[in-house]
C-alpha positions, 0 to 999 in steps of 0.5 A: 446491503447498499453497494459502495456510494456513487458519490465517493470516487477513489480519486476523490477520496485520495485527492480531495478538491479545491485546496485538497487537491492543491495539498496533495498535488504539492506533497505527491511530490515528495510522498503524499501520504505522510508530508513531514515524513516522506519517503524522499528520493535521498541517494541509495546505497552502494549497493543500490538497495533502495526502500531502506530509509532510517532515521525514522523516515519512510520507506516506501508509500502505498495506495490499495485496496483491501478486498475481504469475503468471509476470513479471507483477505486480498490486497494489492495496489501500487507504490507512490514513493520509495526511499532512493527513488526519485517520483518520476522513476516510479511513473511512467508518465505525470499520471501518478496512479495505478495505470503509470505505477511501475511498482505493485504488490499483491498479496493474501492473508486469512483472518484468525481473529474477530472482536466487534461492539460499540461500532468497533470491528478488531480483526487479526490476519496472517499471510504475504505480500509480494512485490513487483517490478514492471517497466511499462506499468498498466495496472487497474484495480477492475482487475486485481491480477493486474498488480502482480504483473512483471518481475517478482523483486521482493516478498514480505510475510505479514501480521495484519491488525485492523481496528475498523471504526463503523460511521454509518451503516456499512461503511467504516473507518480502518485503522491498518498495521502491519508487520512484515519480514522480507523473505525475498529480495531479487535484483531488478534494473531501471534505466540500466542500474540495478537494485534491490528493494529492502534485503532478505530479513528487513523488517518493517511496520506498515500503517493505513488507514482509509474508507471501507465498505460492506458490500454483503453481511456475510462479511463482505467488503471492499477497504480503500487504504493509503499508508506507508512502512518504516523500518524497524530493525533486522530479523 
């Protein structure tokens, strides 16, 4: 089977060129991945929780990847915006990626159900997915651990569906909900203010979508996601 094509880089596929680039440049700064709904650095909350956008507007915004072999699932990446935020609070330096990122997830599911035909692949998972708090950030995604590095600040059980579009022989095109239900919610600091991220039974609905690539039939492939989550109600 062919490996992921040469000619499409993460950053490319993130950013684009030309005027691609020059979009996405001016919308990172409000939250790249939904511009007329973005997850905007509004004031927290008294109590200083942050991620708890309403109003229908983001909670927090997310670049990943999806890591799949056989029924399992592994997924992880950084956060590129949270609501009561500011951007520059979740970098440590104008490089907004996965190496500056102070804000990470890593999580795993099992997929428990399968329908495929005309180019269409459905699939089901359950699991979890944890998130954390480091300072210095240094993330890569050569190295999946690397995202669950620094304080645990909240978990979140997870009801994935993916409707995955075949484009070409393996490569697809995802289309990635989520429901998820925090479970944790533990107090961190940033330049000495404390917060929270969400509370224990926040729930919310996450969307993705992105590029995918089968690596071997048995299956197994690598799905390059970008999306975001909004709130939808308490437990």
């Amino acid at each position: 089977m062919t490996e992921r094509p040469t000619h499409i880089t993460r950053r490319k596929l993130l950013t684009g060129t030309g005027k691609a680039t020059a979009a996405a440049a001016a919308a990172a700064a409000i939250g790249w991945i939904e511009v007329g709904n973005p997850a905007t650095a509004s004031a927290t909350s008294p109590s200083g929780e942050i991620g708890n956008a309403s109003g229908g507007r983001n909670a927090f915004e997310y670049v990943g990847q999806v890591d799949q072999d056989g029924d399992n699932l592994v997924s992880y990446g950084y956060l590129s915006a949270i609501a009561g935020l500011d951007v520059s609070q979740l970098f440590t330096g104008d490089s907004h990626d996965e190496t500056t990122a102070r804000f990470t997830y890593f999580g795993k599911a099992t997929l428990y159900a399968r329908v495929e035909g005309n180019g269409l692949f459905i699939i089901d998972a359950s699991g979890f997915v944890n998130y954390y708090f480091n300072l210095y950030g240094g993330a890569s995604f050569e190295d999946p651990s690397s995202f669950k590095v620094g304080k645990q600040i909240a978990v979140d059980t997870a009801d994935f569906h993916d409707v995955l579009s075949v484009t070409a022989p393996d490569t697809g095109l995802p289309r990635l909900t989520a429901a998820l239900q925090r479970t944790k919610a533990a107090k961190f600091t940033l330049a000495g203010t404390s917060y929270t991220f969400g509370h224990v039974g926040l729930l919310e609905r996450s969307t993705a979508s992105g590029l995918s690539t089968r690596i071997d039939p048995k299956p197994k492939s690598k799905m390059y996601i970008g999306g975001d989550a909004m709130v939808t109600g308490e437990a």
